[in-house]
N, C-alpha and C positions, 0 to 999 in steps of 0.2 A: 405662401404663394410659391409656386414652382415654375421655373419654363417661360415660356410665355402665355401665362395664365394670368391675363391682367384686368380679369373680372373680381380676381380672389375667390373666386367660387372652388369650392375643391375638388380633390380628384375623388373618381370614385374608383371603388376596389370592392372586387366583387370576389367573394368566398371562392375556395379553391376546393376541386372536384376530381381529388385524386382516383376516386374510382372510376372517374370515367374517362380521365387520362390513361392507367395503366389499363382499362379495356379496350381503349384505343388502339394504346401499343400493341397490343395482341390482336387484333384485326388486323387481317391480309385482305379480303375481300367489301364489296358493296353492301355484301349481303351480311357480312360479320359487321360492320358497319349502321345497319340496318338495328341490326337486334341490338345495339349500344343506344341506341336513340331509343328502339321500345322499352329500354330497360331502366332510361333515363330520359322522361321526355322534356325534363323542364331544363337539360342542360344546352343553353347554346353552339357550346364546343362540341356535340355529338351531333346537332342537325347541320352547323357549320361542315363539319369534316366528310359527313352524308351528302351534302350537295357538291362538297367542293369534288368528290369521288364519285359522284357521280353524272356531272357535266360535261354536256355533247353536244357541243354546236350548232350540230344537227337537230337535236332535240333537246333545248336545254329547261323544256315545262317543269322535269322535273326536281331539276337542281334548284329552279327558280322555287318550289312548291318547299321543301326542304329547306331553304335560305331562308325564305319569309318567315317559317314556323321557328328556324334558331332567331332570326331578328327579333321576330314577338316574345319571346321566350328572354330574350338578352335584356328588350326592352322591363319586362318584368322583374328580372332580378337583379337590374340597375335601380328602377324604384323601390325594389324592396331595402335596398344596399343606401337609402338617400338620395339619392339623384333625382333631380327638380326638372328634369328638360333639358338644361346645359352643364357645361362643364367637362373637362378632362375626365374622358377614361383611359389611363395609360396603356399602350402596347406592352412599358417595360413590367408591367405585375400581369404576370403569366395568365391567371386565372381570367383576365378582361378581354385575352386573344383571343376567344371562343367568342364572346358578341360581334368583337372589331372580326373575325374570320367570315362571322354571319352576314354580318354587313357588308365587307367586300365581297362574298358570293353572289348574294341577292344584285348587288349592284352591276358584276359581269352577267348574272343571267339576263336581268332586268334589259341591260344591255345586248346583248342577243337574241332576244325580242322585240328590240328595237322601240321598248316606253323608254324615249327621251329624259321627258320631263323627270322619270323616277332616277333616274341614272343621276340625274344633276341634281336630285336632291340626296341622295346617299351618297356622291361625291361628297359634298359641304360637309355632310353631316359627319362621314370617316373620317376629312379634313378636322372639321371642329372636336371632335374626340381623341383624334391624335395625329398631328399631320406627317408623322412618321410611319404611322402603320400602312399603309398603302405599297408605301415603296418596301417595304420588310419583309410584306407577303410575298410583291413581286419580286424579288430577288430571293426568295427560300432557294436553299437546295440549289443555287449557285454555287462556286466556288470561290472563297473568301479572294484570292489569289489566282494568280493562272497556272495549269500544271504545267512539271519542269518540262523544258524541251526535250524529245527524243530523238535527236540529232545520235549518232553516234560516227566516229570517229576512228580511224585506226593511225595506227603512226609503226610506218612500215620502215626497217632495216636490216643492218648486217648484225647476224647477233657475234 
């Protein structure tokens, strides 16, 4: 038992998808993005990172359409991986970020569409999978730290 994991139910850890990580990294655009997802449909992390790039508040049908296809997809390769319905899927084993990514996109899209009801259930549900990962996302790409100040100073006299 790990954490606060006081079902005993264990974690689940889902195989790791190095190729669709380093295709990733080589994606600059939506549409480079795009063809990672058609070239990899059953991975989480590639329709994850397709909605999360392409989410507009203004129009977020599509991020939403993208999110739900990585959720069903995450959902599947958590059952395939053992997973009964409950139980910890860690944020910290890399490979489970790509479902936990799917899941919190669907849940802002879901959100910006204003289905309530969905929102408060993919709360729970990211909560009960890891109640870390929510706030991980949202702090990415912060900085650990604040940068140094850029004060400068001179210190003037007689030389």
């Amino acid at each position: 038992m790990t954490g606060d994991n006081l079902l005993g139910v264990p974690e689940t850890r889902l195989p790791a998808e190095p190729e669709v990580v380093d295709a990733i990294d080589r994606s600059s655009t939506v549409d480079d993005l795009a063809a990672v997802a058609a070239a990899h449909p059953t991975s989480s992390l590639a329709w994850a990172r397709l909605a999360e790039a392409s989410f507009d508040s203004a129009h977020p049908i599509t991020a939403y359409a993208f999110a739900r296809v990585g959720y069903h997809r995450g959902l599947d390769a958590l059952r395939k991986a053992g997973w009964r319905g409950q139980g910890p899927v860690p944020w910290s084993h890399e490979p489970n970020q790509g479902f936990l990514r799917a899941l919190y996109a669907l849940r802002n899209a879901a959100d910006a569409i204003g289905e309530v009801a969905e929102v408060n259930r993919l709360t729970e549900f990211l909560r009960d999978a890891d109640e870390t990962a929510a706030a991980r996302i949202d702090t990415e790409g912060l900085p650990l730290e604040p940068p140094p100040s850029t004060e400068v100073f001179f210190i003037r006299g007689q030389d």
